[in-house]
C-alpha positions, 0 to 999 in steps of 0.5 A: 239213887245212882243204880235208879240213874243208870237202870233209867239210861239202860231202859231208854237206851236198849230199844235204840241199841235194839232198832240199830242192830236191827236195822244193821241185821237187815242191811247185811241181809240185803247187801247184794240189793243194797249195793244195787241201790248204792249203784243208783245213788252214784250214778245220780249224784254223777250225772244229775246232780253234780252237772246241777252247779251248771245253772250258776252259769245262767246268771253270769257272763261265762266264758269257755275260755275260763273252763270249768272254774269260770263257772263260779268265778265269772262276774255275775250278770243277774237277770240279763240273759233271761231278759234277752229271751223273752225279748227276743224277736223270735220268742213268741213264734219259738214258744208257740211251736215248742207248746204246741208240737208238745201238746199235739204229741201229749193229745194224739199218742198217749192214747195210742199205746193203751188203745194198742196194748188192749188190742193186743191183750184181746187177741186170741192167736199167740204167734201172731200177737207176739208177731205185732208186739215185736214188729210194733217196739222194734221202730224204738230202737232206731234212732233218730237219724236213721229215721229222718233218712227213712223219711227222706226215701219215702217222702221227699218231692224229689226221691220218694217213694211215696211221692212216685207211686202217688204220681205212677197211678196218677192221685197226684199230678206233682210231688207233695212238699211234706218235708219242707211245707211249714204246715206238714211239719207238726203232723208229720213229727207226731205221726213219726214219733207216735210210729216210732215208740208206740209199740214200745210203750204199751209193754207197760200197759200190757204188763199193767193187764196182765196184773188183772185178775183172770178170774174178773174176766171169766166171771164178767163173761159168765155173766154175759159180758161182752168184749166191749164190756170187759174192756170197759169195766175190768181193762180201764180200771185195772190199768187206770193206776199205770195210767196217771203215773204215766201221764204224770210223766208224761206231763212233766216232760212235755217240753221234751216231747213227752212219751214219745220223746225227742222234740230236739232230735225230730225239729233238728234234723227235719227242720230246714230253712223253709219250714223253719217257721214252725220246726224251730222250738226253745231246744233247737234255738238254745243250741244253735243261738246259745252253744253254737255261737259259744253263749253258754250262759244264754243257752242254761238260761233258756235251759233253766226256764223249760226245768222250772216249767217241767218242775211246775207241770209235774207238780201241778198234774199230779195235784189234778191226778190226785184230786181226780182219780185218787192216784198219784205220782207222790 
């Protein structure tokens, strides 16, 4: 009886014994990968998710001068400072630019990597192709400082050069106001942004076409496939997966600025008092209303609504993604 026991325990407990020396065999086996995932994993417990005990601030009445411990030991102040917010006389004029200088970046620049990694995909002339991929990235590298200067040179009423050559050959009879006209700053922050990091997204896309299979294009051309054709039928659907996880992406970073990135760097340092009314956004206000001013626990409320609305917006379109084109994120 007590032999049939301990046969029965051997018998159940020798696939676990199996599996763990199994899946120990396999650790040491990827060790020099595992150390690179063990990097990872540090790294976000570090820098994204240890900083996470800083939402706490946004329900209570924060100090600096309580330090770190403050966070957890200052008195609670429930709801107010998201009451504050959102009855703030300037909330609907905030929200309204951040939403829409968000969407207007999601509508005109996501297309324009995938439009020019096919362009680039259907050149012939390999210098010249490598010539524009590398001029076209090189623009992401700069930052946004270095690119608001740039701008200054060119389009400023008063130095400009393009205000000057306009004027020179008589298009214009008085400097255009682009950087201080409230109307130019939605356009002109999309059309930055897009020239700065497009050629610098459509590396995943090109990377996407290269994963085509060439012998697709070489049948659909004996076939009589033309250019536009090919394009259509073998380009969009072989990148069509790269595609929703970058819109996905996308999406959930909108507030941010999305693809292009940086709502808070562009509205900072382009906005002015003039044209204040559409160049501040949730980012810029948060700062100069919330840390500036020593407020922190009204700037992490303001903070914590655009993380759940972030939250909310990748969930959502990854729900759509999946329902419409049968790929998703997760």
């Amino acid at each position: 009886m007590e032999r049939n026991f301990i046969q029965e325990n051997a018998a159940q407990a020798g696939p676990a014994i199996h599996d763990q020396a199994s899946i120990w065999k396999r650790f040491k086996k990827q060790r020099t990968l595992q150390v690179f995932v063990l990097l990872g994993i540090v790294y976000l417990l570090i820098f994204s998710y240890t900083p996470m005990f800083g939402i706490l601030m946004a329900f209570k009445q924060y100090t600096i001068v309580t330090g770190i411990r403050g966070i957890f030991t200052s008195p609670w102040a429930g709801l107010q400072n998201f009451r504050e917010f959102f009855t703030d006389y300037r909330f609907g004029q905030i929200v309204r630019n951040t939403l829409a200088l968000s969407i207007l970046k999601v509508v005109f620049t996501f297309p324009l990597p995938i439009l020019f990694a096919i362009m680039l995909n259907e050149l012939r002339n390999m210098v010249f192709k490598r010539f524009v991929q590398t001029v076209s990235y090189l623009p992401h590298f700069i930052s946004w400082v270095v690119v608001v200067g740039l701008s200054y040179s060119f389009f400023s009423s008063e130095v400009g050069i393009v205000n000057r050559l306009l004027m020179g050959i008589g298009i214009i009879g008085k400097p255009l106001t682009i950087l201080t006209d409230p109307n130019s700053f939605w356009g002109f922050a999309v059309g930055s942004a897009a020239w700065k990091e497009m050629g610098w997204w459509a590396i995943i896309f090109l990377a996407a076409i290269a994963g085509i299979n060439p012998s697709l294009y070489e049948a659909a051309q004996i076939d009589g496939a033309g250019r536009l054709a090919r394009i259509r039928h073998i380009t969009l659907p072989g990148i069509k997966g790269t595609v929703v996880v970058v819109l996905i992406l996308t999406v959930g970073s909108i507030l941010g600025g999305g693809l292009v990135g940086s709502n808070f760097e562009q509205s900072l340092l382009l906005g002015n008092d003039i044209n204040n009314p559409t160049s501040e956004i949730v980012q810029t206000y948060a700062f100069k209303v919330g840390l500036s001013q020593g407020r922190f626990s009204f700037a992490a409320a303001i903070d914590l609504i655009q993380s759940i609305i972030s939250v909310t917006l990748v969930f959502l379109s990854n729900s759509i993604a999946k329902r419409v084109s049968g790929s998703s994120l997760f």
